[in-house]
C-alpha positions as CSV (number, residue, x, y, z in Angstrom):
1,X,-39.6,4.2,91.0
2,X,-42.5,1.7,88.9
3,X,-44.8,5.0,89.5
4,X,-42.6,7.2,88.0
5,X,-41.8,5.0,85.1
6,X,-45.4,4.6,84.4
7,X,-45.8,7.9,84.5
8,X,-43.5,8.5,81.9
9,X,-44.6,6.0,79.5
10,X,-47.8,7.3,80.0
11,X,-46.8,10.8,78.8
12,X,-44.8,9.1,75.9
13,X,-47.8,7.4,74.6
14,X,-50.3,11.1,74.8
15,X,-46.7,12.4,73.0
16,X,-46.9,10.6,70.3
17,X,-50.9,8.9,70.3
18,X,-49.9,5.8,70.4
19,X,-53.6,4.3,70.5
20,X,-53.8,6.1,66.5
21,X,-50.6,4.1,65.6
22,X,-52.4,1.0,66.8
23,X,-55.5,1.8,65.3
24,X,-53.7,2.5,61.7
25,X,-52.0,-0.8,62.2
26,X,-55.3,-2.8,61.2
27,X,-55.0,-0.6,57.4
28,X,-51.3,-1.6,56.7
29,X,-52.7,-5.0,57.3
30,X,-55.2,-5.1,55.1
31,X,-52.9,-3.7,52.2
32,X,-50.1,-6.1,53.3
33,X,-53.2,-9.5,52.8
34,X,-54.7,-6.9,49.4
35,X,-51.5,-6.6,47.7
36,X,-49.8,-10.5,49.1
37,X,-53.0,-11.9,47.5
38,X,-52.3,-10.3,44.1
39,X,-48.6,-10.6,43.8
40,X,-48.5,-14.3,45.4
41,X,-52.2,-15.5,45.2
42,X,-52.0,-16.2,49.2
43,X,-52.7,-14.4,52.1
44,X,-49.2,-13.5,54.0
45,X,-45.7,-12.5,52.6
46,X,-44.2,-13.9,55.7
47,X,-43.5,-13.0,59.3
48,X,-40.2,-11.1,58.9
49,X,-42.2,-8.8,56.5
50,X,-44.8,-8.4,58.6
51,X,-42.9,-7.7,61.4
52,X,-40.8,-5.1,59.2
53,X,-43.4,-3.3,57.7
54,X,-45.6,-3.0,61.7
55,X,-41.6,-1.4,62.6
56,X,-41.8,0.9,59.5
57,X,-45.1,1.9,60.7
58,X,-44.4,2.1,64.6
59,X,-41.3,4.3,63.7
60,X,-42.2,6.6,61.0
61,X,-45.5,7.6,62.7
62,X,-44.6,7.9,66.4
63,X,-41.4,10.1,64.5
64,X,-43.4,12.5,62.9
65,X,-46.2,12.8,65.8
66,X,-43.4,13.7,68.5
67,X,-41.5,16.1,65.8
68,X,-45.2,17.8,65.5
69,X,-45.5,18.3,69.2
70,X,-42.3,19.7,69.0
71,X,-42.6,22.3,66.3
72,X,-46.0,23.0,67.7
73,X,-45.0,23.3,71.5
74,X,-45.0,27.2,71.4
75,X,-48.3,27.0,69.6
76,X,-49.8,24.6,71.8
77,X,-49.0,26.6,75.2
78,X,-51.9,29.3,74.0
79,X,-54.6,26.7,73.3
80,X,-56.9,25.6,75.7
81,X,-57.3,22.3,74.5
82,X,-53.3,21.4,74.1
83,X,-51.4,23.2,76.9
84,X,-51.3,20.6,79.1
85,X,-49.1,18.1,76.7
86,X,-46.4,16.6,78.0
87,X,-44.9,18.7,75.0
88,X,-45.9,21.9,76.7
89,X,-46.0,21.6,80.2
90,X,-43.0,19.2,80.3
């Protein structure tokens, strides 16, 4: 039952490349300290914003990468490179 769990969240994550959501996490941070240091002259708005805009982020981006891979599924079955996607192959 764990396996097939794992295995599930595994094909979530390729679904929706979670590692690129991480990864764009470090930029809204940067804009959150940029545009916190202008507006406030300190460093951090403050943990409920933080955690509200990395939500925002999560949500928005994982949204539109699985809505891609579903649009794109009949696509995707002819190339090479994408028909094995959990999208695809199911």
């Amino acid at each position: 039952m764990l396996k097939k769990i794992t295995h599930k969240i595994k094909a979530l994550s390729e679904l929706v490349a979670l590692e690129h959501t991480i990864f764009s996490s470090m930029f809204l941070l940067m804009a959150m300290v940029i545009s916190s240091y202008q507006k406030n002259q300190t460093l951090f708005f403050g943990l409920e914003t933080l955690i509200l805009c990395f939500l925002a982020l999560f949500g928005a981006r994982n949204f539109a990468m699985g809505f891609n891979r579903l649009v794109d599924r009949d696509i995707d079955k002819d190339n090479p490179r994408t028909k094995n996607r959990p999208s695809v192959d199911g």
